[in-house]
C-alpha atoms as a printed R data frame, in Angstrom:
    type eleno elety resid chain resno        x       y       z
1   ATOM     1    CA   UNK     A     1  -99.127 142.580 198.311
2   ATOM     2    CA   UNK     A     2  -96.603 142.478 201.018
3   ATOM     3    CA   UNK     A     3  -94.837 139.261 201.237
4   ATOM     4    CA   UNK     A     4  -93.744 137.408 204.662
5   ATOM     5    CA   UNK     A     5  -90.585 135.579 204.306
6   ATOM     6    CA   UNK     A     6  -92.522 132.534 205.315
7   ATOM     7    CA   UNK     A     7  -95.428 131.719 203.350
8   ATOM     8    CA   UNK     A     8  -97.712 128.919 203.661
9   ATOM     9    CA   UNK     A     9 -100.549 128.616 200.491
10  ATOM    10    CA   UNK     A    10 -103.693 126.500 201.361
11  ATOM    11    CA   UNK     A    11 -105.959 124.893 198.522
12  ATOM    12    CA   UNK     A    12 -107.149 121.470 197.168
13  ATOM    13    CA   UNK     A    13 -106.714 122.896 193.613
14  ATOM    14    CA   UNK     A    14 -103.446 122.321 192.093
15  ATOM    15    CA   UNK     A    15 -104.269 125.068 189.638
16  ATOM    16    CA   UNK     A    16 -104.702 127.759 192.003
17  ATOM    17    CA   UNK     A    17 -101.889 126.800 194.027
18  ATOM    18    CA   UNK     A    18  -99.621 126.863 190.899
19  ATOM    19    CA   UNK     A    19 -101.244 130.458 189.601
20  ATOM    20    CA   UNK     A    20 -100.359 131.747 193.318
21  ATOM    21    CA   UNK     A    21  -96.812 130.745 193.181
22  ATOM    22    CA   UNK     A    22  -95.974 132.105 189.923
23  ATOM    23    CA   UNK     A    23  -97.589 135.218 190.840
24  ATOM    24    CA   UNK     A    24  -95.391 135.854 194.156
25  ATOM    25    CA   UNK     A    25  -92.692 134.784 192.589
26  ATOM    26    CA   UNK     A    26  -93.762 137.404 189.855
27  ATOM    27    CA   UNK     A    27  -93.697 139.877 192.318
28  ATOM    28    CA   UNK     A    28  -90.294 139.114 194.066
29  ATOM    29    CA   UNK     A    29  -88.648 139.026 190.302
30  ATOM    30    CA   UNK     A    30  -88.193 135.601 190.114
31  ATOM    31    CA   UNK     A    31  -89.050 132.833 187.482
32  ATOM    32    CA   UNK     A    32  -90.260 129.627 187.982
33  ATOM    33    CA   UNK     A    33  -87.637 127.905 185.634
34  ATOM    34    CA   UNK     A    34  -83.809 128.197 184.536
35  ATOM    35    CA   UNK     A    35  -83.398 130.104 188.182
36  ATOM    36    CA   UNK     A    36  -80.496 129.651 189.990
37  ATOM    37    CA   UNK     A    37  -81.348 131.326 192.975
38  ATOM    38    CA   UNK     A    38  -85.084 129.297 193.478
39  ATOM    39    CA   UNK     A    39  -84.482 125.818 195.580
40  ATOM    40    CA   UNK     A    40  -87.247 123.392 194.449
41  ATOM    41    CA   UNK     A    41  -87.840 120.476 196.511
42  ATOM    42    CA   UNK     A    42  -88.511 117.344 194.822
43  ATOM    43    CA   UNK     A    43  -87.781 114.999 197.202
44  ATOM    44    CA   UNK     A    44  -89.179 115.692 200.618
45  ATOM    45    CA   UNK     A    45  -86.770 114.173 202.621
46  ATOM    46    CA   UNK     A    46  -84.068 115.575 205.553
47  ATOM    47    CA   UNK     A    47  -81.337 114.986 202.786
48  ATOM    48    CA   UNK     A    48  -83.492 117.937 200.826
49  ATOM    49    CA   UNK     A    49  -83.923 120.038 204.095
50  ATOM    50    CA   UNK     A    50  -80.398 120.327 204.822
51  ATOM    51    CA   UNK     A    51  -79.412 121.090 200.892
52  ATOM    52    CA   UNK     A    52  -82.300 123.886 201.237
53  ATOM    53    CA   UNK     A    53  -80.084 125.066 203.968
54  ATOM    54    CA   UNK     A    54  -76.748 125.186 202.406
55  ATOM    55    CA   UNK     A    55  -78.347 126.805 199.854
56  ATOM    56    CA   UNK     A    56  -79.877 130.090 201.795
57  ATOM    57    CA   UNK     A    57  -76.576 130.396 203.222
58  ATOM    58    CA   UNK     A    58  -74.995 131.145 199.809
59  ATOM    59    CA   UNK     A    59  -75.426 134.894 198.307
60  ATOM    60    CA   UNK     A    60  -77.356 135.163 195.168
61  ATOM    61    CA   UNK     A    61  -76.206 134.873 191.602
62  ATOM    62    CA   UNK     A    62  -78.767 136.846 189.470
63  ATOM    63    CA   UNK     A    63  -81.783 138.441 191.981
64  ATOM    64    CA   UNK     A    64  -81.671 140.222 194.696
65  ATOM    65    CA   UNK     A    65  -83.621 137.016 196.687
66  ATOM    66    CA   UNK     A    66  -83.407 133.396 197.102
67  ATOM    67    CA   UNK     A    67  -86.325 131.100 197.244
68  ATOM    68    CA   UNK     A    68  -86.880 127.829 198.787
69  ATOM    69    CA   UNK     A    69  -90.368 126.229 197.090
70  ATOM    70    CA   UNK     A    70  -91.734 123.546 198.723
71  ATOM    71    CA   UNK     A    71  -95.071 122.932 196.204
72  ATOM    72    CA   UNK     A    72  -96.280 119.495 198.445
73  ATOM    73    CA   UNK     A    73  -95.186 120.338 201.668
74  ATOM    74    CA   UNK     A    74  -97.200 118.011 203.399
75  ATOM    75    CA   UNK     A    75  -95.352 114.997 202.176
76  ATOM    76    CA   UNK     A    76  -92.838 115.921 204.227
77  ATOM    77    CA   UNK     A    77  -92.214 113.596 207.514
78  ATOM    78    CA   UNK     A    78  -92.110 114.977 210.922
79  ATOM    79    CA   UNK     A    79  -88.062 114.881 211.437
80  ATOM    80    CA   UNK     A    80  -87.828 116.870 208.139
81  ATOM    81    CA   UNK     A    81  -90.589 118.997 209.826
82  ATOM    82    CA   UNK     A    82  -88.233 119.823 212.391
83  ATOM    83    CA   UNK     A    83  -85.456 120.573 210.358
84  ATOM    84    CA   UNK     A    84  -87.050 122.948 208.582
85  ATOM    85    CA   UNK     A    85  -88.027 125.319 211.436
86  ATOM    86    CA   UNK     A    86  -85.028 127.224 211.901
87  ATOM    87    CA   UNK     A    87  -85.053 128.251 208.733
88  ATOM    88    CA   UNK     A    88  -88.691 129.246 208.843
89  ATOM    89    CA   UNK     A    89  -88.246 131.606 211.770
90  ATOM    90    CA   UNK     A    90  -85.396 132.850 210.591
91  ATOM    91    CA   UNK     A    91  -84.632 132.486 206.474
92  ATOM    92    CA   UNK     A    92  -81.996 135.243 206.432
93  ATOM    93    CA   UNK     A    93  -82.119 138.608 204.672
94  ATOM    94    CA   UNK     A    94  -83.198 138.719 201.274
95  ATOM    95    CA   UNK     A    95  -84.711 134.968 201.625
96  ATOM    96    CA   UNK     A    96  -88.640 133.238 201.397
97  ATOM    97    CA   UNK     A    97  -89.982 130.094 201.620
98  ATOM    98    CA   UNK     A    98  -92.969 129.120 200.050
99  ATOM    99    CA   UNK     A    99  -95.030 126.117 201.106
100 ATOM   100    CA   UNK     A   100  -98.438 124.417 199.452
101 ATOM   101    CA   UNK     A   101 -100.419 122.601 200.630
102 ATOM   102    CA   UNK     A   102 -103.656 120.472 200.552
103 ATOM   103    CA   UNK     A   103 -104.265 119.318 204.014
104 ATOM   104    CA   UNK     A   104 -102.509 121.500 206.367
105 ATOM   105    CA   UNK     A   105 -103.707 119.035 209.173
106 ATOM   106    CA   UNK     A   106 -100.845 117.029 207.729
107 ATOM   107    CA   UNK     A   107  -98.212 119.623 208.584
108 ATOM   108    CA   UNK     A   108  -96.694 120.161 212.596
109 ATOM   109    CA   UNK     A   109  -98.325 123.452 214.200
110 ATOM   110    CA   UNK     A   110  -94.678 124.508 214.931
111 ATOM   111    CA   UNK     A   111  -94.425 124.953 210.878
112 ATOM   112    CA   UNK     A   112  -97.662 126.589 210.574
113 ATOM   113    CA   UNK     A   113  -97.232 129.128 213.225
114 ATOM   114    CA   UNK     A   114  -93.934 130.164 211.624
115 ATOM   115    CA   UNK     A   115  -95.740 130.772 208.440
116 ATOM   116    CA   UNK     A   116  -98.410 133.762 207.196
117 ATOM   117    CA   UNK     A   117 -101.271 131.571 205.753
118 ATOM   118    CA   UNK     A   118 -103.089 132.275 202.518
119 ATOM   119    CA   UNK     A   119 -106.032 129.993 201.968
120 ATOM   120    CA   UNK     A   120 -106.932 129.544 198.467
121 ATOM   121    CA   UNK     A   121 -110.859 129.392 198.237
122 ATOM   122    CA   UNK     A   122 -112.117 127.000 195.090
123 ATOM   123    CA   UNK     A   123 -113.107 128.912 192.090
124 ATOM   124    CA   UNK     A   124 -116.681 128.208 190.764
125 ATOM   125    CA   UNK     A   125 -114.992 126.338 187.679
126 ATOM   126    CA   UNK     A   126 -113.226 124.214 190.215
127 ATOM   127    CA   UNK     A   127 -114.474 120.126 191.318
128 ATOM   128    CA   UNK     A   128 -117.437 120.880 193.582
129 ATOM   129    CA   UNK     A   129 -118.819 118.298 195.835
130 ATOM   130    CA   UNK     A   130 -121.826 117.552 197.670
131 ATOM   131    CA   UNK     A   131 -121.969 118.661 201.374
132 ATOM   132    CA   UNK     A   132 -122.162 115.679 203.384
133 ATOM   133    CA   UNK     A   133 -126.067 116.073 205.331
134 ATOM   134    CA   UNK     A   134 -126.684 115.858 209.622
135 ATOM   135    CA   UNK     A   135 -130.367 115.582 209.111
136 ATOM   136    CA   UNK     A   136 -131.004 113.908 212.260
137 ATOM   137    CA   UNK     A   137 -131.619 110.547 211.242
138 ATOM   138    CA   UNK     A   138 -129.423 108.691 212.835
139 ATOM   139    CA   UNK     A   139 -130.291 105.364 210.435
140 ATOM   140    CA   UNK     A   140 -130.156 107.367 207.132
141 ATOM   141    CA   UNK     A   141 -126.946 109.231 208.139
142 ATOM   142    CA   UNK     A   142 -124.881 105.914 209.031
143 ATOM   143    CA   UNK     A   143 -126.433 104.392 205.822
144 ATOM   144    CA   UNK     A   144 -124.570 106.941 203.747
145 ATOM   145    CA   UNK     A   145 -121.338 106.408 205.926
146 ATOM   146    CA   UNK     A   146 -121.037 103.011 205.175
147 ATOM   147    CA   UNK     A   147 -121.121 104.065 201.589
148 ATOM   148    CA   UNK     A   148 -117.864 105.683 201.872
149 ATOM   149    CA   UNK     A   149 -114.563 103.145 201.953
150 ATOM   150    CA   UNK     A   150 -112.640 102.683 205.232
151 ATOM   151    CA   UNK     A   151 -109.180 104.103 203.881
152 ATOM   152    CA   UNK     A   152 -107.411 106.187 206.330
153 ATOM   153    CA   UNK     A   153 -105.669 108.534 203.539
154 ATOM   154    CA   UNK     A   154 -108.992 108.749 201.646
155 ATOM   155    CA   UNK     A   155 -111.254 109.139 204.348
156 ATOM   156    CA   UNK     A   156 -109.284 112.031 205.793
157 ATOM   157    CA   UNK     A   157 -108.936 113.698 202.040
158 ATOM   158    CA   UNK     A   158 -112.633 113.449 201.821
159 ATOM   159    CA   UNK     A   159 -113.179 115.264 205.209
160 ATOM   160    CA   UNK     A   160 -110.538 118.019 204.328
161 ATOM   161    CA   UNK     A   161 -112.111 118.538 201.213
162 ATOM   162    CA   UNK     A   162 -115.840 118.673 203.294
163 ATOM   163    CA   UNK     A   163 -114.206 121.227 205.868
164 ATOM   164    CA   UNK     A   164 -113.088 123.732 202.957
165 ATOM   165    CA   UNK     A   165 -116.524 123.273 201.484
166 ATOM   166    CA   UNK     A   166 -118.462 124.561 204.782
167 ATOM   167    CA   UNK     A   167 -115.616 127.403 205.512
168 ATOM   168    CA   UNK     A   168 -116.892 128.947 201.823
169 ATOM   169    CA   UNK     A   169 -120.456 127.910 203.295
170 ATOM   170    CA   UNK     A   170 -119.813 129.841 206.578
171 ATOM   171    CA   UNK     A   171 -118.104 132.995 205.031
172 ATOM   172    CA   UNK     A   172 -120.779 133.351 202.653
173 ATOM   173    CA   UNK     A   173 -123.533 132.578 205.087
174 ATOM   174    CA   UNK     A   174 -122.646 132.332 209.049
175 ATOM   175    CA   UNK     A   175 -124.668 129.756 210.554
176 ATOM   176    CA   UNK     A   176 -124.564 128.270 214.131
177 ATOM   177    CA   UNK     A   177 -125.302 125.039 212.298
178 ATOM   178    CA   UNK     A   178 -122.583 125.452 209.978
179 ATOM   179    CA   UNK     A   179 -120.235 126.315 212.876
180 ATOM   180    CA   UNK     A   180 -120.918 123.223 214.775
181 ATOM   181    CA   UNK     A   181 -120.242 121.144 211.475
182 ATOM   182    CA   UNK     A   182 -116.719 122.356 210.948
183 ATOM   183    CA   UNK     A   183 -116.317 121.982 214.385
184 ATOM   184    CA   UNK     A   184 -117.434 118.105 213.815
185 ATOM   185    CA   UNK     A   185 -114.780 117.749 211.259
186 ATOM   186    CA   UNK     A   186 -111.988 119.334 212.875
187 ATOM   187    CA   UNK     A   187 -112.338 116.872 215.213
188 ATOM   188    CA   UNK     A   188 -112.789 114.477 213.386
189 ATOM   189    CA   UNK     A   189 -109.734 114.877 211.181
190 ATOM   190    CA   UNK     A   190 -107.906 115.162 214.833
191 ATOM   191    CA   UNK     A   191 -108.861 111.706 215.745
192 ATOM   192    CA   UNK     A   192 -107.539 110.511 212.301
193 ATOM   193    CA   UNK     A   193 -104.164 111.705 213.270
194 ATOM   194    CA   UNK     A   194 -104.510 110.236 216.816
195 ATOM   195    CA   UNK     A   195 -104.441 107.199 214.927
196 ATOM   196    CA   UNK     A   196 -108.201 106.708 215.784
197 ATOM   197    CA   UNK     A   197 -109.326 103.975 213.291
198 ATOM   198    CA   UNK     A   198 -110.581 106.330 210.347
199 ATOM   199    CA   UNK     A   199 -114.161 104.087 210.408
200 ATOM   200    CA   UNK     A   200 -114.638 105.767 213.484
201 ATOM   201    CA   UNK     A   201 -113.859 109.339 212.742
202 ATOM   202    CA   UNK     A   202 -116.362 109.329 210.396
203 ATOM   203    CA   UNK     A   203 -119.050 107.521 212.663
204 ATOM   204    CA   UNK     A   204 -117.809 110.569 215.224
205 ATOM   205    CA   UNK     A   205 -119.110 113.304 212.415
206 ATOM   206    CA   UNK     A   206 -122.451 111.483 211.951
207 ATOM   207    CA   UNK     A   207 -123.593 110.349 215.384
208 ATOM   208    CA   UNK     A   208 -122.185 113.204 217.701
């Protein structure tokens, strides 16, 4: 495996994420722990961006790499967003950041562009859930919405989690139906960040 300097890892299972990280940093001769030249965030804040920064421009002590880890990078606000982007476009020689995330929706398409995107698929001993149905019952469908509580964080994680669900649907089985799903939740997930009152997201997935 070839490794961009830039690295943005996309899954919903903590597990995975962690088992990818440990094995790039396997492969760029780094350890997770006791390494002086590996810049964990913590805090995601601009204070942390800017010590991430002072840090690349330092040489070295024991590898011939440095590594800036950002595990939750999605917690990260916009301005620290921004901060972050020269160094994504250009870490220096001998330098890699590695982002994780669960909802890359969360994250300004100025990061993700900067970044070579590995999508973590959910193993079959992972959580599974149920696909949410479009039978074309209008009644029956918004019956099972109303189900679901009207929190904007939770709503959104619930239709991030249904997206990844039909992509492993799709790739295993392309359907036009499928298509037009994930298509449904993109935008619906888009309207959530438009500040669209998250109730009506989900009514958009149902009754479009």
């Amino acid at each position: 495996m070839s490794l961009f300097p830039s690295t943005l890892i996309i899954s919903s299972s903590p597990e995975n994420t962690e088992n990818k990280i440990k094995e790039m940093l396997s492969e760029l001769h780094h350890q997770l722990t006791n390494n002086p030249d590996l810049f964990l965030f913590e805090e995601y804040n601009i204070a942390t961006v800017r010590q991430a920064k002072k840090f690349l421009s330092q040489k070295p002590f024991n590898h011939d790499s440095k590594i800036i880890l950002i595990p939750q990078a999605d917690n990260l606000n916009s301005e620290s967003q921004n901060a972050l982007l020269k160094s994504l476009e250009e870490p220096g020689d001998n330098n890699y950041l590695i982002l994780a995330v669960s909802n890359p929706t969360r994250l300004l398409a100025t990061i993700t562009s900067r970044c070579q995107k590995i999508r973590l698929l959910s193993s079959s001993n992972s959580e599974k859930i149920d696909l949410w149905p479009i039978t074309g019952n209008l009644k029956k469908d918004l019956d099972f919405s109303t189900t679901l509580a009207i929190d904007k964080d939770q709503i959104k994680s619930l239709l991030q989690k249904q997206l990844e669900q039909y992509h492993q649907s799709f790739a295993k089985n392309p359907q036009k139906a499928t298509a037009k799903i994930i298509k449904k939740l993109i935008k619906s997930i888009n309207l959530i960040d438009s500040n669209v009152d998250p109730k009506s997201a989900l009514d958009y997935f149902f009754l479009k």
